[in-house]
N, C-alpha and C positions, 0 to 999 in steps of 0.2 A: 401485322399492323405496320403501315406504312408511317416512317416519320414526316415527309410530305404532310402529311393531317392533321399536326402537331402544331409546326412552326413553319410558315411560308415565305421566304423570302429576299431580297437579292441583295439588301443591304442591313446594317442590323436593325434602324432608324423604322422598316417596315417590317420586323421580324413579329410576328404574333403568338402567343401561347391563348389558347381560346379564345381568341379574337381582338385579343388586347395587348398593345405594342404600347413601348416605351414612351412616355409623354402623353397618352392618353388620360382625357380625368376619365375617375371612376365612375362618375357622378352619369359615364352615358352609359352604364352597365348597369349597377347598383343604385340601387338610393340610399343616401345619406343614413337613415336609421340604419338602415342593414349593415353599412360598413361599420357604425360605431357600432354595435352590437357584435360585429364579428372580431371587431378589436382583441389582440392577445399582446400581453406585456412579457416579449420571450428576452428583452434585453436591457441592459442596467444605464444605458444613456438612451434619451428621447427625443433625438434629434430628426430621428426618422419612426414612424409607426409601421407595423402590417398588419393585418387583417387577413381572416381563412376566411375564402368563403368557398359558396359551393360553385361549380364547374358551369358551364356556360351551352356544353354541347352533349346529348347525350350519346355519342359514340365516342367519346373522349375515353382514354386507360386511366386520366387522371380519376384519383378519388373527391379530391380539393384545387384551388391555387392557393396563393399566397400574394399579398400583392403588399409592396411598399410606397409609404410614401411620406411627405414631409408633417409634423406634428405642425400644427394652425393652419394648415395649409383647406381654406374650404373648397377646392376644388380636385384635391385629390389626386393630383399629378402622379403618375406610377413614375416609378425610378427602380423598380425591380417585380418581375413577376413571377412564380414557380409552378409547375404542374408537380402536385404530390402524388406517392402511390405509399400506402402505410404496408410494408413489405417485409419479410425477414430477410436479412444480410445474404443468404446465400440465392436467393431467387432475385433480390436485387443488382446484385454482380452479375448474374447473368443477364438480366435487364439490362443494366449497362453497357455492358459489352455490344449486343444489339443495336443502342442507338448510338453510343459514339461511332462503330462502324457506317452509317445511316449520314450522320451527320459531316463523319471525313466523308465520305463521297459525294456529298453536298457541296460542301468546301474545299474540296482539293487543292486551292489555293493559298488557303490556309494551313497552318500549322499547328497540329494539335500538340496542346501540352499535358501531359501527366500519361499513366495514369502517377495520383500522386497521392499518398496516404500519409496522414498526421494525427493527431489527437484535437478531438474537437476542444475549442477554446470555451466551452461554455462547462466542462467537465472538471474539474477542479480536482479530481484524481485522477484523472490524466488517461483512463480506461477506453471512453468512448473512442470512435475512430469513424473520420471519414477516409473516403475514396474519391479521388476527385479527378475529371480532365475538363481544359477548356479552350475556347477557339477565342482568339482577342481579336477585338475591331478596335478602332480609333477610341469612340466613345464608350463601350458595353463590352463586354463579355456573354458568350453562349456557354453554360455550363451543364455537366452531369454528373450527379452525385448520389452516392449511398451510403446513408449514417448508420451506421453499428453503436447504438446507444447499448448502454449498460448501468445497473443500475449503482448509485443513486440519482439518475436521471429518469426523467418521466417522459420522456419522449419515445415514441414508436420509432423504429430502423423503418428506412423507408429509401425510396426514389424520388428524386428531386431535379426537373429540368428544370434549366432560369436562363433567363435572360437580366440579366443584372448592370448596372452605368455602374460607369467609372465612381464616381463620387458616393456611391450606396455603397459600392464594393472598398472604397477604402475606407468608411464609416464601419462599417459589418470588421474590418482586418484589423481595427485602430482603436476605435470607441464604442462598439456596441456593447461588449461584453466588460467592461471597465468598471 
C-alpha cells in the first residue's frame, strides 16, 4: 500500500488524511447531526472537541479518523485529523516502520524526529506507552504513532497517522488531559 494514497501533498496547509486538510469545516464532509453524535469526551478540558467518525474512502487501511476541532465552534474547523487502524502493538510497530520509511522519502528535507517512546499522559499508572516520530512544518506536525494501552485503560492499541496544528498540539501536551 502506497502512502501516496494516504496524504498528498507539497506543503502541510494542503496535506490530506481522506480528503480533509487542516482548516477545512467538517460541515463539507459530514453533517452536523453526525458529528454531534460521533462526539467522544476522551479529555478533562474542553477547549477543543473530536469526533470518530467513519472513513471517507473505501480503499482506505484506515478503520476510522478522528477529527478535532474547536468547542462552539458551528463550523467545525479541523485543527487536527487522524487515520486509525485498531491493531496489536506488535503488528503496529511494524506498521510504522513502513510509513515512517514512506513518508522520510517523501520528505527528505525534512527531519524526522523520534522514534520516541514515553508513557501515555492519559494512564495514570503510568503503564501504557506510546511510540511516536514526527516531521515539523512551521504551522502542523505529520505524525505516526502506536499506543500500547494496558489496562485500566479502555482503549484499543492501534495506528494513528495525523496531521495535527501547532495550537491542537500544545492543548493535547498542556491541557487536555488536566
Amino acid at each position: 500500500m502506497s502512502f501516496q494514497s494516504w496524504i498528498k501533498a507539497d506543503e502541510v496547509s494542503d496535506f490530506k488524511l481522506e480528503g480533509i486538510s487542516l482548516g477545512d469545516s467538517l460541515l463539507n464532509f459530514f453533517d452536523q447531526k453526525k458529528i454531534i453524535r460521533s462526539k467522544r469526551n476522551f479529555y478533562n478540558d474542553d477547549k477543543f472537541l473530536v469526533s470518530l467518525l467513519p472513513t471517507l474512502n473505501n480503499d482506505t487501511m484506515y478503520e476510522y479518523i478522528q477529527v478535532h476541532y474547536k468547542r462552539n465552534d458551528n463550523k467545525f474547523f479541523v485543527y487536527g485529523i487522524d487515520g486509525l487502524v485498531d491493531v496489536d502493538i506488535q503488528e503496529c510497530l511494524k506498521m510504522q516502520k513502513k510509513i515512517v520509511n514512506e513518508i522520510s522519502s517523501m520528505f527528505s528535507k525534512l527531519k524526522m524526529k523520534g522514534p520516541f517512546t514515553y508513557n501515555h499522559s492519559a494512564d495514570a499508572t503510568g503503564k501504557s506507552t506510546t511510540t511516536h516520530y514526527e516531521w515539523q512544518f512551521d504551522k502542523a506536525n505529520i505524525e505516526v504513532v502506536c499506543y500500547d494501552f494496558v489496562k485500566p485503560m479502555n482503549f484499543p492499541d492501534g495506528l494513528n497517522v495525523a496531521i495535527v496544528s501547532n495550537e491542537l498540539q500544545k492543548w493535547l501536551n498542556n491541557e487536555a488531559y488536566k
